[in-house]
BALOSE-955759 format. One line per 8 residues: number of its first residue (from 0); their letters; for each residue y, z, x of C-alpha. Coordinates in steps of 0.02 Angstrom, whole numbers, padded with zeros to 5 digits, always signed. Example, Ala and Ser with C-alpha at 12.3 -4.5 7.8 and 13.67 -1.06 7.14 Angstrom:
// residues 2
0	as	-00225 +00390 +00615  -00053 +00357 +00684
This chain:
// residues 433
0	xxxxxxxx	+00000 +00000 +00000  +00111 +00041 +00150  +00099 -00129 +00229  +00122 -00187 +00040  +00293 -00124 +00033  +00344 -00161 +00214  +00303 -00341 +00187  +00377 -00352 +00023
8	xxxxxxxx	+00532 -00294 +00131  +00515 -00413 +00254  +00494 -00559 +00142  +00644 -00476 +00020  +00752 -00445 +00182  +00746 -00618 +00253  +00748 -00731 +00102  +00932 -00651 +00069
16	xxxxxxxx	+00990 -00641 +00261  +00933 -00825 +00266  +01041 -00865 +00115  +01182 -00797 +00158  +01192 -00878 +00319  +01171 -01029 +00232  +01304 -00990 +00109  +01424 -00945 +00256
24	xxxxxxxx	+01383 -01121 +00350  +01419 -01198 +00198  +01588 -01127 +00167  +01641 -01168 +00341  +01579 -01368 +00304  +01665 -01341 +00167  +01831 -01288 +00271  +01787 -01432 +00392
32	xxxxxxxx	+01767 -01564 +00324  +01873 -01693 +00218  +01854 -01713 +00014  +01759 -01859 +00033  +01658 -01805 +00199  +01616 -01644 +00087  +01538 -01744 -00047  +01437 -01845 +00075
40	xxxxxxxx	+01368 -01705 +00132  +01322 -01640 -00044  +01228 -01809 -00095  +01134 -01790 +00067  +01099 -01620 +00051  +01048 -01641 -00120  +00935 -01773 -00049  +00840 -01643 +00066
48	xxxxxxxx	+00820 -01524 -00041  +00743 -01641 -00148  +00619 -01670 -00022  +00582 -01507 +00000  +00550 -01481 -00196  +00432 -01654 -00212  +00358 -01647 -00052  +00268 -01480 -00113
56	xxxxxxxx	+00251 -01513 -00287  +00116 -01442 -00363  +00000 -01436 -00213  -00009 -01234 -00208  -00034 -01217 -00369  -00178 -01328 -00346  -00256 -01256 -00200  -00251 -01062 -00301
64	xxxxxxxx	-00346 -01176 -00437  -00475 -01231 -00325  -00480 -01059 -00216  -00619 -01011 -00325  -00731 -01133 -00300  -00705 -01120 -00129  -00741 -00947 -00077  -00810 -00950 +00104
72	xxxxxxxx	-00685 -00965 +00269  -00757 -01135 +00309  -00724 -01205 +00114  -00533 -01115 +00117  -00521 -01217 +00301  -00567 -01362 +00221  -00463 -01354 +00054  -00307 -01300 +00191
80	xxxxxxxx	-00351 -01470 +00275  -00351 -01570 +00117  -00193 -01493 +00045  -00095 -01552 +00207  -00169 -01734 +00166  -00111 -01727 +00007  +00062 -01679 +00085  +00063 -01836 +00171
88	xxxxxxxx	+00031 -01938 +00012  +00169 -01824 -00097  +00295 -01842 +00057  +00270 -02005 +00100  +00323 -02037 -00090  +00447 -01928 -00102  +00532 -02004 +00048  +00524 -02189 -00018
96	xxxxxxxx	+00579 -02127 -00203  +00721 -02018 -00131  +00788 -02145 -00004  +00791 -02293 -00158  +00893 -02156 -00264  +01009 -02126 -00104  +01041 -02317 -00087  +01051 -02358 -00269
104	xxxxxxxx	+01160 -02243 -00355  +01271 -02196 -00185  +01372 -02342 -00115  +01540 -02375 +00012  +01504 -02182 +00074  +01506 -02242 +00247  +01346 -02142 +00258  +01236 -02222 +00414
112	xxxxxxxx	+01065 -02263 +00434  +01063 -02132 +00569  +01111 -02000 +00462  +01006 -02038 +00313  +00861 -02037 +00450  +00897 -01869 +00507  +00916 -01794 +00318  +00736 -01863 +00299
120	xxxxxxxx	+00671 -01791 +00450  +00764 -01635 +00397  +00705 -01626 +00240  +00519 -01679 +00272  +00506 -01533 +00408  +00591 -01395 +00270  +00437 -01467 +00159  +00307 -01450 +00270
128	xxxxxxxx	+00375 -01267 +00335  +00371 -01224 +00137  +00195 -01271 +00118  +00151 -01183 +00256  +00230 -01033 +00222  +00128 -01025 +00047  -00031 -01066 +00125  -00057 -00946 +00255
136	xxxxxxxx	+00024 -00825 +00143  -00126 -00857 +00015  -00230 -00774 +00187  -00118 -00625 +00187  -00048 -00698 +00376  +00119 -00623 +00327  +00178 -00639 +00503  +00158 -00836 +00524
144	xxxxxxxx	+00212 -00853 +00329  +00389 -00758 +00383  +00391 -00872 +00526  +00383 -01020 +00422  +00469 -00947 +00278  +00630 -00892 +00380  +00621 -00925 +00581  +00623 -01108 +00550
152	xxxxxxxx	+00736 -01124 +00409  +00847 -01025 +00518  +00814 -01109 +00676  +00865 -01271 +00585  +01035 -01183 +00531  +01065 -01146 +00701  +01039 -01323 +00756  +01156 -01384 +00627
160	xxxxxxxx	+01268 -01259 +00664  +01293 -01290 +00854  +01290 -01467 +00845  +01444 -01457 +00722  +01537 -01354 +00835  +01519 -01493 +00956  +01531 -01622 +00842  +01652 -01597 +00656
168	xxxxxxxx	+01536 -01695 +00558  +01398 -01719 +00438  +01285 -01828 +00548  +01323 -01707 +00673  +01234 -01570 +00564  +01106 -01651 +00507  +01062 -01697 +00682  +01072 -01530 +00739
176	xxxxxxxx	+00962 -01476 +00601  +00805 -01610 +00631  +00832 -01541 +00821  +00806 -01369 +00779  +00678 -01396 +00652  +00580 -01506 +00770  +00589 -01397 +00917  +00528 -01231 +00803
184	xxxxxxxx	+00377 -01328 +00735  +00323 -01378 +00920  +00321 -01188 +00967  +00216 -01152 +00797  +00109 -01307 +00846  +00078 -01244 +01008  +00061 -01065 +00971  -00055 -01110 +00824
192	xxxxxxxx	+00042 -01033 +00696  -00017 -01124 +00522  -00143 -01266 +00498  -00115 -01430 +00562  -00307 -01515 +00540  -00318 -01645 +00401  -00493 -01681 +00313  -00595 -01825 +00365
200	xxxxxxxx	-00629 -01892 +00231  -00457 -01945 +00129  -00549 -01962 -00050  -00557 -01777 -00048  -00379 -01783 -00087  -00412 -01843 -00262  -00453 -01640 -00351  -00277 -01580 -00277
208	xxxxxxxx	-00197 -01721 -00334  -00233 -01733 -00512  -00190 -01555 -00518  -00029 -01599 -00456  +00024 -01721 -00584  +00087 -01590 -00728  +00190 -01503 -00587  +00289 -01682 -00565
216	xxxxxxxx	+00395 -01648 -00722  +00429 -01505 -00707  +00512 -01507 -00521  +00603 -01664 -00576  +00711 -01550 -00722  +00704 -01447 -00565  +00809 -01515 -00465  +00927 -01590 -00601
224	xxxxxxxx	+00971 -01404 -00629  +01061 -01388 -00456  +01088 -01504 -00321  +01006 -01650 -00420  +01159 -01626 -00506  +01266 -01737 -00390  +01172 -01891 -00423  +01210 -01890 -00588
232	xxxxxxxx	+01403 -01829 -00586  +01421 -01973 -00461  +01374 -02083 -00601  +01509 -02024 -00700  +01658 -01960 -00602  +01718 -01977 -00420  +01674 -01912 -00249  +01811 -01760 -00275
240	xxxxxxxx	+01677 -01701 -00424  +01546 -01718 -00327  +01625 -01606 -00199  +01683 -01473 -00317  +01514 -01460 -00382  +01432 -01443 -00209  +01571 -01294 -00183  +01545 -01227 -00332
248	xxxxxxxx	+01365 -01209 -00329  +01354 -01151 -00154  +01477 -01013 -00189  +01385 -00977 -00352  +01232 -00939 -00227  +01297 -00771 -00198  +01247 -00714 -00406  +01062 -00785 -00362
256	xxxxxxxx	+01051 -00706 -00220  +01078 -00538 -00319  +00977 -00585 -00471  +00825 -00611 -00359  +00862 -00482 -00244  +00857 -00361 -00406  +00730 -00453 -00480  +00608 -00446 -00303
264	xxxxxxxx	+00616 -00243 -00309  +00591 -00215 -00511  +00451 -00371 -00536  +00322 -00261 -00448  +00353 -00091 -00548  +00353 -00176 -00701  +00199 -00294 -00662  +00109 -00095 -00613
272	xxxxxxxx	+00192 -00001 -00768  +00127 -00139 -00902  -00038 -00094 -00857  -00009 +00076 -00871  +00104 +00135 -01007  +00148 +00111 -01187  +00223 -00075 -01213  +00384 +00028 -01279
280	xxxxxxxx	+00402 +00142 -01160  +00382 +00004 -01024  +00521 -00085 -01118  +00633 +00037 -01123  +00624 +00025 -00934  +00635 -00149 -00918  +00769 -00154 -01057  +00873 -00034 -00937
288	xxxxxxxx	+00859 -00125 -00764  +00917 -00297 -00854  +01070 -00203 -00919  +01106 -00164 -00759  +01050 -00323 -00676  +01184 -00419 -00802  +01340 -00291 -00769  +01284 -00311 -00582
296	xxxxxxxx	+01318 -00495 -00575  +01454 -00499 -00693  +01546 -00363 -00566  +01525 -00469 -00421  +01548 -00635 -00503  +01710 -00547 -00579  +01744 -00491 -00394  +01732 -00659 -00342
304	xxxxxxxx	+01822 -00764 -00458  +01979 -00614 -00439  +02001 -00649 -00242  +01954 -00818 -00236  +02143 -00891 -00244  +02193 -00764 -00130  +02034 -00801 +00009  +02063 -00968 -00002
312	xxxxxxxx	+02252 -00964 +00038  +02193 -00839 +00212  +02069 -00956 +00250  +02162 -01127 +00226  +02092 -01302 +00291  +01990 -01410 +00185  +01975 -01278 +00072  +02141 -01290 -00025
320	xxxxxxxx	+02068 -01444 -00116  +01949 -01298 -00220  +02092 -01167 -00245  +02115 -01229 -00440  +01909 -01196 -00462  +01923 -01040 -00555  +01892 -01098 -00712  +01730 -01199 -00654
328	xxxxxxxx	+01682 -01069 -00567  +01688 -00939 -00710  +01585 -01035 -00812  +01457 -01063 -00668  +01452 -00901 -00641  +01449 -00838 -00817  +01284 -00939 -00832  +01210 -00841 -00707
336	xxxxxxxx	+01255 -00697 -00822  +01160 -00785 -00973  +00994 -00801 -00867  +00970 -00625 -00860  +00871 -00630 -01023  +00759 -00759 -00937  +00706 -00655 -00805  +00675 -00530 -00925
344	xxxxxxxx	+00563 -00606 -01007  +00484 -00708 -00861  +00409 -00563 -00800  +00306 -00562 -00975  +00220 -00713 -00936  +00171 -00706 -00761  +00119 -00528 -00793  +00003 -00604 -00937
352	xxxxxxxx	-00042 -00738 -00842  +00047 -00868 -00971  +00100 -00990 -00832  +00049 -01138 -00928  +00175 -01077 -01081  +00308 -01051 -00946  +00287 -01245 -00902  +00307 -01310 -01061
360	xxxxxxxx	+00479 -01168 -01101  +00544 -01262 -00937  +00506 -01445 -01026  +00557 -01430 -01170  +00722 -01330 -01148  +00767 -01432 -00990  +00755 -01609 -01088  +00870 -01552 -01227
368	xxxxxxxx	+01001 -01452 -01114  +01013 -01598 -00988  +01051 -01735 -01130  +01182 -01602 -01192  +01247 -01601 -01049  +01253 -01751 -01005  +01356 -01770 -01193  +01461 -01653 -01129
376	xxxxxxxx	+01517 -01743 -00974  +01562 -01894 -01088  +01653 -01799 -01207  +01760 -01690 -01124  +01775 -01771 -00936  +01749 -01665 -00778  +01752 -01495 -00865  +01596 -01527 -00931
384	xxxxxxxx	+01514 -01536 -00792  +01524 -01334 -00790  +01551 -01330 -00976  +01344 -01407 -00984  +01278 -01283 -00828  +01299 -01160 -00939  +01241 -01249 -01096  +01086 -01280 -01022
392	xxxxxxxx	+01062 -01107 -00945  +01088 -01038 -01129  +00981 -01149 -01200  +00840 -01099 -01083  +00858 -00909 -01101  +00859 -00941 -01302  +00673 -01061 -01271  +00616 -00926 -01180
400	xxxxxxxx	+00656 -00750 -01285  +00603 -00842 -01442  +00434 -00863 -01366  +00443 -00706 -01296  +00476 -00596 -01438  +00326 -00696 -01528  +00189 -00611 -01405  +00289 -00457 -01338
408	xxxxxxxx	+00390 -00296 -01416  +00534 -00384 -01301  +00722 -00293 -01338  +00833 -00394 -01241  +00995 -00294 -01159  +01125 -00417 -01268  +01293 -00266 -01209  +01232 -00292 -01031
416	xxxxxxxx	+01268 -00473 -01054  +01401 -00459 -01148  +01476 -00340 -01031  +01425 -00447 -00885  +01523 -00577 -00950  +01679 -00482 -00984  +01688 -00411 -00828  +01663 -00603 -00758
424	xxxxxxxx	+01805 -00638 -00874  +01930 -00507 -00808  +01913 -00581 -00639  +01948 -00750 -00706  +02112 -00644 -00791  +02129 -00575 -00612  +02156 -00732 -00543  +02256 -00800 -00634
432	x	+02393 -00669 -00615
């Protein structure tokens, strides 16, 4: 239980040192770089982080689906083996379907081949260090999981980092990145941290991948729920949107960051006390720690939104082209607020082992809220951008606690969100002053 909790720690502790460090590189691109050099970067970035979520898609889930079936070291080795050759097939398409996107919808960027290399290599090196991190994970190798998991993430920020000291610009970071990134996964590679055989025979492949289908969908409304974003408000509005966006969402990072922060230390008392305890009594505790999770995020978002004209004017550059976000950014963040219901009842379903319901919430409320949004981004201009973030976040949390309260004595905290988002909305007052 000891190592339990220290690992839990570990895994807790670097996921939210690693995103703030991202968060803080980001800002200073932000700074840095120009408008139009800004929204480059978020199409590319978009782009690798799409890699990252196709590359991937699906294949743990089908591994833990065949784990059973597979029970002695030699058949795990061998399912390990396959799952990285069915990364190859679900990369090598990823890469093809993301670079046709790039070159399609995004044109006259002055984007170069060079650079869209190195976001590819980028990205396909962030996929493979995910995949890795899950699979040795699913061996309890917690040590080469947080290697893969936050060492080379990191190592890749520092790349990016350093070369854009050097060198003010996005191919500069991206560079920088693949060079980090490549160099980390030699030292794993050598050190034999994580499994690089493939299987011989490549029919193999064929079980994982037919599990992986259903997962497609899903990671598709995925994406289109953050960065994917920028592919589709470049359809509609110019580069300056697209670079707002990419601001806004990056600076929005800081509420996730909480949520799952708060979310990583509760999930595992609640997933003990279900079992346990009265379904009331457990929901009286899990009624209390959303409460608090909501006024906790509306506080900082609040926080945030108040000094946000006020850090932008000390730190200055690039950054003066945001200053007149804080209406965006209050309704960004005021979604963030809405999704505390969702977590609520999330826990619910993995607890019960409902994953296939959770799917088909995700589906279904992700179709409708992304054509709403996308009305909303005809009808009212730029505004709805934001205006259909939270739309679809609220539709989401409503798909998900009417389910919910089918199966489950579920009493959602409504005054902690409501409270969240007044305290959200005083900041916005704040800043305005």
């Amino acid at each position: 239980m000891n190592e339990i909790v220290v690992y839990s720690g570990l895994y807790a502790g670097s996921a939210g040192l690693l995103k703030l460090v991202g968060f803080c590189l980001l800002l200073w691109l932000a700074r840095t770089l120009s408008v139009e050099d800004y929204a480059n970067f978020g199409l590319l970035y978009a782009l690798q982080t799409g890699l990252v979520t196709f590359g991937i898609v699906g294949i743990l889930e089908a591994v833990i689906g065949l784990l059973k079936t597979n029970q002695s070291e030699e058949e795990q080795t061998k399912l390990f083996a396959t799952a990285n050759n069915a990364f190859i097939i679900t990369l090598v398409s990823s890469v093809v379907i993301m670079t046709l996107l790039f070159l399609l919808s995004v044109s006259n960027t002055g984007v170069s081949i060079s650079t869209l290399a190195y976001v590819l290599i980028s990205g396909a090196l962030l996929a493979f260090s995910a995949l890795q991190t899950q699979i040795v994970r699913l061996e309890e190798r917690h040590l080469s999981s947080l290697c893969f998991s936050f060492i080379m993430p990191l190592a890749g920020l520092a790349g990016g980092f350093v070369a854009f000291v050097f060198d003010r610009s996005v191919h500069a970071f991206f560079w920088g990145t693949s060079i980090g990134l490549s160099l980390i996964i030699a030292t794993f590679w050598a050190s034999k941290i994580g499994y690089y055989d493939l299987a011989d025979r490549w029919f193999e492949v064929r079980p994982i991948l037919m599990r992986v289908t259903p997962f497609i969908a899903v990671a598709i409304l995925g994406w289109l729920s953050g960065y994917g974003n920028n592919y589709i408000i470049k359809l509609f509005f110019d580069t300056k949107q697209v670079a707002m966006f990419t601001f806004a969402l990056s600076l929005s990072s800081i509420l996730q960051l909480i949520a799952t922060a708060l979310n990583q230390v509760w999930s595992p008392r609640f997933f003990r006390l279900i079992h346990q305890l009265p379904n009331d009594e457990v929901e009286k505790k899990n009624r209390q720690f959303f409460r608090f999770q909501s006024l906790a995020i509306g506080i900082v978002g609040g926080v945030v939104i108040g000094i946000f004209p006020f850090t932008i004017n000390v730190l200055k550059g690039n950054l003066a082209a945001y200053q007149s976000m804080s209406l965006e950014l209050l309704l960004l963040f005021s979604a963030y607020v809405i999704m505390c219901p969702w977590w609520h009842c999330y826990n619910y379903f993995l607890a019960y082992d409902s994953g296939p319901t959770i799917m088909r919430i995700v589906l279904i409320t992700s179709v409708i809220g992304i054509i709403v949004w996308l009305g909303l981004m005809w009808l009212f201009g730029s505004i709805g951008i934001y205006i259909g973030f939270v739309t679809q976040m609220l539709i989401r949390t409503i798909g998900i606690t009417m389910t919910a309260k089918k199966r489950w004595p579920v009493k959602l905290s409504w005054e902690g969100v409501s409270g969240g988002l007044l305290l959200t909305f005083i900041g916005f007052i704040f800043a305005g002053v």
